[in-house]
Every structure is written in C-alpha cells, then in structure tokens.
C-alpha positions in Angstrom: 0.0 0.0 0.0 1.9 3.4 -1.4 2.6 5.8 1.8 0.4 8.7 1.6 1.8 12.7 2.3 0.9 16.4 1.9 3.3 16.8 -0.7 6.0 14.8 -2.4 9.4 16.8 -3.9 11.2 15.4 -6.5 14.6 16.4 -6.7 16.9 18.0 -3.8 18.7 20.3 -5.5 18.4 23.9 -4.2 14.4 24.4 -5.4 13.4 21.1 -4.0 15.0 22.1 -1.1 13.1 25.6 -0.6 10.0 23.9 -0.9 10.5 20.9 1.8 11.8 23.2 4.6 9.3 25.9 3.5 6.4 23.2 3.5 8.1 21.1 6.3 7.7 24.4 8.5 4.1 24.7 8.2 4.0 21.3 9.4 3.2 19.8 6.0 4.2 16.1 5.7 6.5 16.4 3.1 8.6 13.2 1.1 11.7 13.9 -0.9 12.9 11.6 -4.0 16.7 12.1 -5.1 18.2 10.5 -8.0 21.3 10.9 -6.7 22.7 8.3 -4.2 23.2 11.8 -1.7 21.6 14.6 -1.2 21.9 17.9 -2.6 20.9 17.0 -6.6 22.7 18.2 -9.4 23.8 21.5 -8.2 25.6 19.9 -5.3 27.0 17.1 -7.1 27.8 18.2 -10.2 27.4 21.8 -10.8 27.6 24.7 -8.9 28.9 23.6 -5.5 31.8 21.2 -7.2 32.6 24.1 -10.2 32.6 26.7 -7.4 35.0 24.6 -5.0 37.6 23.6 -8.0 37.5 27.9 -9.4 38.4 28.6 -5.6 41.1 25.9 -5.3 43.1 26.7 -8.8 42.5 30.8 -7.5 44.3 30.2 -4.8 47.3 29.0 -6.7 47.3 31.7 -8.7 47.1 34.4 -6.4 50.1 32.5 -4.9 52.3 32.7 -8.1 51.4 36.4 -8.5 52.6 36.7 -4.7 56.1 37.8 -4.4 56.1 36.2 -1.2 56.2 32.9 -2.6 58.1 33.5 -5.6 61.1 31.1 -4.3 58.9 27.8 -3.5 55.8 28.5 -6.1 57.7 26.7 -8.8 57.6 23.2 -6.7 53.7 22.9 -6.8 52.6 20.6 -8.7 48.9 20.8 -8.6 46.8 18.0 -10.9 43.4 18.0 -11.9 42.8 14.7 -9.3 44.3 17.1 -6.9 41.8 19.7 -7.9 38.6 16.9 -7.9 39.6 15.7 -4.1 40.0 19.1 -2.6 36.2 19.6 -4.7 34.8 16.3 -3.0 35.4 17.7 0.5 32.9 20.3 0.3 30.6 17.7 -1.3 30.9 15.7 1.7 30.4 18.5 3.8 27.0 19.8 1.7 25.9 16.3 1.9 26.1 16.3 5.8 24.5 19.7 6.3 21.7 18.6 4.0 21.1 15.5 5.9 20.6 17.0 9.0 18.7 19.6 7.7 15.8 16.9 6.4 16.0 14.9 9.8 15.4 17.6 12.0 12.2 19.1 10.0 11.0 15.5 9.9 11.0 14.7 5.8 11.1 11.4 4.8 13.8 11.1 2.0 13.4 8.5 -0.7 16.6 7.3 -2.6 15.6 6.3 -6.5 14.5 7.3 -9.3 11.1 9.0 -9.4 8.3 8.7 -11.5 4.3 9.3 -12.1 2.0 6.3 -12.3 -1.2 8.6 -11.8 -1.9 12.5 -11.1 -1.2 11.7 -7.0 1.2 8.9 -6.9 5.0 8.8 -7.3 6.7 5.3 -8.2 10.3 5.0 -7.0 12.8 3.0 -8.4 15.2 2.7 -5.4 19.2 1.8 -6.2 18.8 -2.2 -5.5 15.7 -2.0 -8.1 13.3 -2.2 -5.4 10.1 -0.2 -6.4 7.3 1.2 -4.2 4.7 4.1 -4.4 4.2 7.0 -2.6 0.7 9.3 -2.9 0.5 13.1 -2.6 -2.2 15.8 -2.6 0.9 17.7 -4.2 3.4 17.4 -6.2 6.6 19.0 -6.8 8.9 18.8 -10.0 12.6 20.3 -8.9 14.5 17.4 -11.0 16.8 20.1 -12.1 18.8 19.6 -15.5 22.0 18.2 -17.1 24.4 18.8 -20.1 22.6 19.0 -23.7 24.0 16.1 -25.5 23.9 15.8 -29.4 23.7 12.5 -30.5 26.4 13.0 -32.9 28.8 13.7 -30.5 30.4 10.3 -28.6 30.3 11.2 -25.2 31.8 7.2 -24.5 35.2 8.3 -26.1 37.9 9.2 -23.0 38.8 12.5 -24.1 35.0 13.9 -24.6 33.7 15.0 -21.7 30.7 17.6 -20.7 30.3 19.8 -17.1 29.3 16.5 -15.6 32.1 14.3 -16.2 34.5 16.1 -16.6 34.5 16.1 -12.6 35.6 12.2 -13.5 39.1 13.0 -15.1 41.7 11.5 -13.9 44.0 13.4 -15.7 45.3 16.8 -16.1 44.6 17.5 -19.9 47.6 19.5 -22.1 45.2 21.2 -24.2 41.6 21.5 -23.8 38.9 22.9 -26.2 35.6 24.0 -25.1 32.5 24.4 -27.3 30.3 26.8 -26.3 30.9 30.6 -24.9 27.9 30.7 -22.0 28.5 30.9 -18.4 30.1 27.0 -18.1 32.0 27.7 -20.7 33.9 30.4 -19.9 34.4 29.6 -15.9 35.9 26.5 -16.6 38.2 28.1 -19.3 39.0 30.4 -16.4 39.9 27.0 -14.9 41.8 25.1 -16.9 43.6 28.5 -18.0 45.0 29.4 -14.5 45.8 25.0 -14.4 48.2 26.2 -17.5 46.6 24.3 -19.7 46.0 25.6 -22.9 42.5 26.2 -24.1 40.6 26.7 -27.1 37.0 28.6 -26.2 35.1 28.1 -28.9 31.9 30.6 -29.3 29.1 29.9 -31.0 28.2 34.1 -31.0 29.6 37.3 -32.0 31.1 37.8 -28.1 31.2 36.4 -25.0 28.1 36.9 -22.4 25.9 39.0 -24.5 24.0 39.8 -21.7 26.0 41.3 -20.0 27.5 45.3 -19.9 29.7 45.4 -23.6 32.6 46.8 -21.2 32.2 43.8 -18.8 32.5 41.7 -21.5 35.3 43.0 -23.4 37.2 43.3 -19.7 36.3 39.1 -19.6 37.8 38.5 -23.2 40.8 40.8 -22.5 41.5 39.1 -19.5 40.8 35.4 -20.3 43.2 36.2 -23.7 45.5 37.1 -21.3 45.3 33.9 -19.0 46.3 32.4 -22.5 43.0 31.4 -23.7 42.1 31.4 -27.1 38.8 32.5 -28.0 37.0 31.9 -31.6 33.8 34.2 -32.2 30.9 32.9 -34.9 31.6 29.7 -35.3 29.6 26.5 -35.7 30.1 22.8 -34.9 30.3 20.7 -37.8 31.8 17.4 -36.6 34.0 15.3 -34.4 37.0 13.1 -35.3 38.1 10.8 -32.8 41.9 9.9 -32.5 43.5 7.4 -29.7 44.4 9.8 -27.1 42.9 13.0 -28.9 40.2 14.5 -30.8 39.7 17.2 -33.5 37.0 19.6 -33.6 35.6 20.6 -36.8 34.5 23.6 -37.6 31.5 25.1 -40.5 34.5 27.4 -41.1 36.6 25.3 -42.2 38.9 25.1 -39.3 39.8 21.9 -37.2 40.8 22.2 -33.9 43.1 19.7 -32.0 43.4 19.0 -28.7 43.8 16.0 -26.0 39.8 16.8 -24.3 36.9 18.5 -26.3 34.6 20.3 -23.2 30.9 20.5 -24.7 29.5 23.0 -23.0 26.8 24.1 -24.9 23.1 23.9 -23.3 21.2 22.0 -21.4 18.2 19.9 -20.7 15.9 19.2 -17.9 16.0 16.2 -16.4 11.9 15.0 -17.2 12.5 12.2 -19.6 11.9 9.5 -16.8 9.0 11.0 -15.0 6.6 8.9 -17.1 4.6 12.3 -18.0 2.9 10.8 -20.6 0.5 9.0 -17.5 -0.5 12.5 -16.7 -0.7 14.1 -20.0 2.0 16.6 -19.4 4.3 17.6 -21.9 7.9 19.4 -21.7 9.4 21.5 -24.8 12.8 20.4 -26.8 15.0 21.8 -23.8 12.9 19.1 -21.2 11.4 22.2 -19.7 7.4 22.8 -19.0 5.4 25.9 -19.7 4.3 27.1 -15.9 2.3 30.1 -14.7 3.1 32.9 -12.4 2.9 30.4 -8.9 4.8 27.8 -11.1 1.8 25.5 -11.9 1.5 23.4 -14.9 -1.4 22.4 -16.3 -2.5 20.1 -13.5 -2.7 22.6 -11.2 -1.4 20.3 -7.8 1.6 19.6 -9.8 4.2 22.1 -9.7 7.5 22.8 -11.8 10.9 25.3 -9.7 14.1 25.7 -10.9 15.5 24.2 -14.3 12.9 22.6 -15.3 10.9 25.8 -15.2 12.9 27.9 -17.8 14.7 31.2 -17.4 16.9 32.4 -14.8 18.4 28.9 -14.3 20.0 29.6 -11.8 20.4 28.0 -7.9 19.7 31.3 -5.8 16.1 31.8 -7.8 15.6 28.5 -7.8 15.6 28.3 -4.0 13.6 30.8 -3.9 11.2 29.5 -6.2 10.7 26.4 -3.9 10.0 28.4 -1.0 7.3 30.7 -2.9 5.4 27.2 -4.0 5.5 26.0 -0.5 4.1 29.0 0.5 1.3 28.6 -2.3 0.6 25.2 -1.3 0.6 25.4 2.6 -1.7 28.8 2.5 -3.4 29.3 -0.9 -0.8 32.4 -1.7 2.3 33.9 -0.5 3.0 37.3 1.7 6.2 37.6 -0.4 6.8 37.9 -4.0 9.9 36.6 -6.2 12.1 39.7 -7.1 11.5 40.4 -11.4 15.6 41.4 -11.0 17.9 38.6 -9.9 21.5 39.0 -9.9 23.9 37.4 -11.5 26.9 35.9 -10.1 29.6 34.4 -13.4 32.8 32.7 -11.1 35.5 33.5 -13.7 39.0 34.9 -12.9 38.4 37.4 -12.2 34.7 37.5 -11.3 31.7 39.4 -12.8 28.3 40.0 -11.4 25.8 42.4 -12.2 21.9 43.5 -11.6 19.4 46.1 -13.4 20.2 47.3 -17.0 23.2 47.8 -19.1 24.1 50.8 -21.2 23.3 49.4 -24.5 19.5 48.2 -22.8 19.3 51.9 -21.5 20.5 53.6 -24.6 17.7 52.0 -26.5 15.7 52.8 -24.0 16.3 56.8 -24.9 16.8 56.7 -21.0 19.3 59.5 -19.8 21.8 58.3 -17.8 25.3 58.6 -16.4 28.0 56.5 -15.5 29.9 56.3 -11.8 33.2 54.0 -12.0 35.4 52.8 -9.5 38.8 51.0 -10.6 39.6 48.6 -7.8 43.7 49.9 -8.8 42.8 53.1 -6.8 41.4 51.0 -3.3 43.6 50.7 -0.9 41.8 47.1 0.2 42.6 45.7 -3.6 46.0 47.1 -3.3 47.1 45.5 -0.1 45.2 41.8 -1.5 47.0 42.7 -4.5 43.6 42.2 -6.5 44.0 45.3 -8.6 41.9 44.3 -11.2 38.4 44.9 -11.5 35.9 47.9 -11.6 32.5 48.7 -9.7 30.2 50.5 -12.4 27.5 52.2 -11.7 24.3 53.4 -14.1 22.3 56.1 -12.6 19.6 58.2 -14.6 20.9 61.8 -15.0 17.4 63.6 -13.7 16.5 61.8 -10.8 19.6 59.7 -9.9 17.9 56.6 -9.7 20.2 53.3 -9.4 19.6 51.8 -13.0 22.4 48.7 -13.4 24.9 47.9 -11.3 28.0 46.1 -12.6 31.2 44.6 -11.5 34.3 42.8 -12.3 37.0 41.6 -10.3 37.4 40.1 -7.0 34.4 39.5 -4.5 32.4 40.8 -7.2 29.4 38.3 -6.5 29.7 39.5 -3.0 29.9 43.4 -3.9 27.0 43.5 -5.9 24.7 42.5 -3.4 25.2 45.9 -1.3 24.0 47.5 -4.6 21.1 45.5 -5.1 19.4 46.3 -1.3 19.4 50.1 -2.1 18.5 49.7 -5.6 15.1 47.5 -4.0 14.4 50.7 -1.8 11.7 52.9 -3.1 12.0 56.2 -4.4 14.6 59.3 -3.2 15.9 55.8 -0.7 17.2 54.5 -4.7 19.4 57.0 -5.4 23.4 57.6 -6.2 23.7 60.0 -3.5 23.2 57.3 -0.8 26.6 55.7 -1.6 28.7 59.5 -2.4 26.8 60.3 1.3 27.3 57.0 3.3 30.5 56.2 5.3 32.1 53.0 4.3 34.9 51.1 6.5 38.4 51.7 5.1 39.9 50.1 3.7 37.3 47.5 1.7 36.2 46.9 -1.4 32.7 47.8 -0.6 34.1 51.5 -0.4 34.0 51.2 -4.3 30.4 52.7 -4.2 31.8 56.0 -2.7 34.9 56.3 -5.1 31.9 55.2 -8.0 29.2 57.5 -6.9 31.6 60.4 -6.6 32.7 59.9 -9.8 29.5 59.7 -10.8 28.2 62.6 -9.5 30.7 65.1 -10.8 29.9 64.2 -14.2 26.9 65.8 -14.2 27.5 68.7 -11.6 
C-alpha cells in the first residue's frame, strides 16, 4: 500500500530544497525523491557547489604565483586535476552532511531512486537495488533540475570527450583543452583550466562572450581570459568530431579543425523529465525538457508544480531556492505574503569574477533613457591594493534627472559579493534608490565595498 503525504518533492537540489523546509515548517508532511545516491541534486553534485569549489582551489594557486612572497617555492607545486577533484569532493561531503541533517530535524522522509508518475497523485520510485514502491500526494513537486545537452552526434563514451558532468571524473590533467560553447560553463571553466596552465581553445558559437552582460564587462572578460592564454574563436559552428587514440579534432562550418587532447561541450542544457513517465499525466515538456508554468509555477495540472531548471529562465540556484520556497508558500496557504524579485542578480565565477543586476548601457540607450555612468577602478582601493587584486571595476548606471540606481555592474574580486550591497538600495523605493546614498554613506576603510563611494563620486561630478 503506497505511503500517503501532503506533498511529495522530486529532486533535492536547491528548489526542492526551498520547498520541503518551506512546506516542512508549516508542518506539512513532506517526502523527498533524489536520483542521486546523496543529497543535494545536481547543483551539489555536479554543478555549482563542485565548479565553485575547483575555481576557488586553482584561484588560490594563482594568487600564490602572483605573490612575491612565494616566488622562491611556487615553482615546486605541482597541482593536478585529481588534486583539484579531491580538494572539490570535500565540500561535497560536507554539503551532503549539512543537508542530511537539515531533512532529519524538520521531519522529511527522503526517498533514494528514481522518481516517476503512475497517476496524477502517486510517485513510483525505483530505489538503487531495483526495489520499487509508491508514494501518494495531494501535491506534487517537480525540482529534477537539469543536465548537459548532448547531441547525439557527439560520442560522449570516447575518453577524451567530456561535458560539465564528467569532466569532474578525469583523472588526468589535460595538455590542451577545447571548449565548445561561450555561456556561463564555458567560460568559468576556461578560467579553470587557463590558471591549471593548460591551454584552451574557447570556442563561441556568437559574436562575443556573455551578451548579456554590460559590452565593457565583456570586453574586460575576453581581455582578460586572452590574457590567462585562452584562445577564444567568435561565430563559429560545430560541424563534426574526429576521434583519435588519445585526442580529438573539432571541426568547424568554417573550415577550421581544432586539436586537442579533451573536447569540453559545453553548450546547453536539458531538464532532467524524460523519466518522470509524464505521458500518464498528459503533461508535456518542450525540446529543452522544460514545462510551460504560470506565475505560482503551476502546470497544467494545477497540484503539480514545476521550480528551478525545469521551469525555464533564470536557471539559476539562488532563484531557484527561492522558487521552492514561494510554492510552498502557495501550497501550505493558498498564496504567499512575499513575492519573487522580477531582478535577480547574477553571479559568473571566472578569474576574475563578474556580477551584475538592473540594465546595461546598450538596454538603457535603447531605451532613450538619460543616464550617467559612476566608475570605480579597484587599482585606486587601498583594500585591492594591499590583496593585490588590482583588477576589476565597480560601475554604476544612474539616470541623470533623478539619480535613480539603473544597473549595477562589477568585475573583479568579490564581485558576487559586492554586488549584493548595490542590489538592497536599488530595491528601496523612491529618493531611498538614489546615487547620493553611496557618495553620502561612510564606508569602513579600507574595503572593497568603499568602491560605491569612489563610484558615486565619480559619478556625481559628471553631471555637476
């Protein structure tokens, strides 16, 4: 007889998450099924969390070479990929250990197999030892999250092919590595690879890299990757793959071939939906496994749900969290006293680092919008000199009449933290949203956070 609950979660990644502590503090009885073997889902096992730890790791050994201090013994580390991959599993282990205890003490039954629907209400599982059983729900939850877009004329079963989820299974430090595709994988793990001093081969399927970002962000990324060594090709399209024992070319449409000892695909991805069995509920997902949901993340079976990947645009593991917890809300009291921000920043972990929220000059300039520009180099703080982080900038976009916060941008170190200060006044409502709170605030000195004063300033004298 299937085990009955308020709501069953599938997935435990960071939406799936939101939603069973959300639902699990309203005393909702609330079941979880993970694919995974662990907890924490995709993002904990093999995206952010892992991509995050290994960026961190190889930054460290850069900042060390660049450190005078250690310009006499740098030269004896010898620091591997494996070396890389163990330092990453730590925090896995540690994520894993947090998360358990966080679903014990809020009382949620876990379930460890794969999930899928045999009705509307009830949830088969396919545990790990092939045993099955059922579990029923008034509601459900998809949080499945997503995994690397694989063509099928790529062979993924040849050693050196590998995508953002296996390549956290090499066991070798690559010479040369060429990554297909430009987005955000792509050019964090060129970042990577480039301060590993491996050689690398970004390959970009577009015109420039991040078009979504600021133009001057951008062109600050490509200067700086082409400076870590990185090779970058603009406009170009895959055409096919020849396989070799111990390497692999990449050809291009253009004409060009492309030779190296791994080929990274990093370009797209799809949700993970093709073993839910949706066809017993009459749901159906588009070509990028993703289903159409409205404004409280329903599908068209209204108890069923969809956060996170699976539900399109951002994509990303701070709005998904988020997401879980506003559906919990829905569910547990029929609507929510909170509402999911329409803004969500961006956090890109390159060397160095970008983030950014709001709009850019070329959204505001088509806009017919008035605006000005405040700009901080992080050369002139005294907290970036000492850390010997000089580079970087803080860039502010204000609108010339009324000084209203527009976009808020930034490159260099800590930017996914600096960002953030920017982001709580530009929430505030009007004369509270203005430039003049950072030239008229006083910071601690030195930090990067005084940025916004040397920015605002700056900013401000422009136009006075």
């Amino acid at each position: 007889m299937a085990q009955s609950f308020d709501v069953i979660v599938i997935g435990s990644g960071p939406g799936g998450e939101g939603a069973a502590m959300q639902l699990a503090k309203q005393d909702k009885r609330v079941a979880i099924i993970e694919s995974f073997p662990q907890l924490g889902g995709n993002c904990t096992h093999k995206g952010t969390i892992p991509s995050k730890a290994l960026r961190h790791s190889i930054q460290m050994v850069a900042e060390y070479r660049q450190n005078p201090l250690f310009e006499k013994c740098i030269n004896r580390m010898d620091i591997s990929w494996p070396d890389l991959l163990r330092s990453s599993n730590r925090v896995i282990e540690k994520h894993v250990t947090m998360r358990e205890r966080f679903y014990s003490r809020n009382n949620v039954e876990v379930f460890s197999g794969e999930g899928y629907f045999i009705d509307e209400h009830t949830m088969g599982v396919k545990g790990h030892d092939d045993e099955q059983l059922e579990i029923k729900a008034e509601h459900i939850i998809i949080a499945t999250g997503s995994r690397p877009y694989r063509p099928p004329e790529v062979n993924f079963d040849h050693p050196c092919i590998v995508d953002s989820d296996t390549v956290l299974e090499l066991q070798r430090t690559p010479r040369r590595v060429t990554i297909y595709g430009a987005g955000v994988i792509g050019c964090e793990y060129a970042s990577i690879f480039a301060n590993l001093d491996v050689k690398v081969n970004l390959v970009d399927t577009r015109d420039r890299l991040l078009s979504f970002l600021d133009d001057e962000i951008t062109d600050a990324l490509s200067y700086h990757l082409r400076d870590q060594g990185v090779v970058i090709m603009h406009n170009e399209q895959f055409d096919s793959v020849e396989e070799h024992p111990g390497s692999v070319t990449l050809k291009l449409k253009s004409g060009k071939e492309v030779q190296s000892d791994l080929l990274f695909w990093a370009n797209g991805r799809s949700g993970n939906t093709e073993n839910l069995n949706l066809d017993a509920i009459g749901l159906a997902v588009n070509s990028r496994g993703q289903f159409d949901v409205n404004e409280q993340f329903q599908t068209k079976c209204p108890h069923i749900f969809a956060v996170g990947d699976v539900a399109g645009p951002p994509a990303l593991a701070s709005a998904s969290y988020d997401q879980g917890r506003f559906v919990g809300q829905i569910i547990s009291n029929g609507k929510s006293d909170w509402r999911l921000i329409d803004d969500v920043p961006n956090g890109i972990y390159t060397n160095p680092e970008i983030s950014s929220i709001g709009m850019t000059e070329a959204e505001l300039t088509e806009k017919n919008i008035p605006y000005e520009v405040g700009r901080a180099e992080f050369k002139n703080l005294s907290r970036a000199q000492i850390q010997n982080r000089k580079v970087g900038m803080l860039k502010l976009l204000f609108h010339r009449d009324t000084l209203e916060l527009l976009g808020i941008h930034c490159f260099g170190a800590q930017a996914s933290e600096i960002v953030h200060i920017g982001q709580a006044i530009m929430s505030q409502e009007g004369e509270a949203n203005t430039v003049k709170y950072f030239a008229e605030t006083t910071f601690n000195y030195p930090t990067m956070a005084e940025a916004y004063r040397v920015a605002a300033l700056y900013g401000l004298n422009r136009i006075s």
